[in-house]
N, C-alpha and C positions, 0 to 999 in steps of 0.2 A: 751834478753828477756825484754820486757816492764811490767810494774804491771797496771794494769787496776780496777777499782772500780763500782764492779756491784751491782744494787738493782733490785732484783729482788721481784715480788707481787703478789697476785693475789685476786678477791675476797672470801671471807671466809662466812659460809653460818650463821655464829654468830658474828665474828669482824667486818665483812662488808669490803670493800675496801681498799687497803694498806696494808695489812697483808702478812711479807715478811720477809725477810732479806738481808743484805748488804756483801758482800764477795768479799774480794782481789784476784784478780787472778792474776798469772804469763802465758803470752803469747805471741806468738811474732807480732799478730796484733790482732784488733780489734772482728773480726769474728773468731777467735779463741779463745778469751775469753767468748764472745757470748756461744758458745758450751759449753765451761768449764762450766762455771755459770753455764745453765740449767743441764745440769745431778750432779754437785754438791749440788744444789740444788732439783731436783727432790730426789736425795739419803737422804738427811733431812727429805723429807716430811713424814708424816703418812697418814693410807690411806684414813681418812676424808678429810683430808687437800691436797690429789692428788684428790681424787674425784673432789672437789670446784676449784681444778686447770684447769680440763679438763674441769668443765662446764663451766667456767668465762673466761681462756684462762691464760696464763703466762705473764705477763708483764717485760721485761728486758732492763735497762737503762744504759749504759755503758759507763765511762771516764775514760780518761786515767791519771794515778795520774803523777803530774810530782813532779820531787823528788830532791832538791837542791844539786849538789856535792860539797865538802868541795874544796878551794880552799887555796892553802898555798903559 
């Protein structure tokens, strides 16, 4: 499993654009984390903030964390 670093946003119809959050995911590639995000974060949202999602659209940015192993 890789750990992946998604922001997800979208616009909000009072913060205006960028209004989001940022969540770790565990998956084994890239389009798998893709999935995770969005319904991890659709389950966050409230229903203003799902409303302002479907009119404006979801934005999803995805890297992949890379993570130093200790070497002895």
């Amino acid at each position: 499993m890789k750990t992946f670093v998604a922001r997800a946003s979208f616009t909000d119809r009072r913060q205006g654009p960028g209004t989001g959050r940022t969540l770790e995911i565990e998956a084994t590639n890239m389009a798998g984390a893709a999935g995770k995000a969005a319904r991890q974060f659709w389950q966050q949202l409230g229903r203003r903030e799902r409303n302002d999602c479907r009119r404006s659209g979801l934005n999803i940015t995805i890297l992949e964390k890379h993570t130093q192993k200790e070497t002895e």
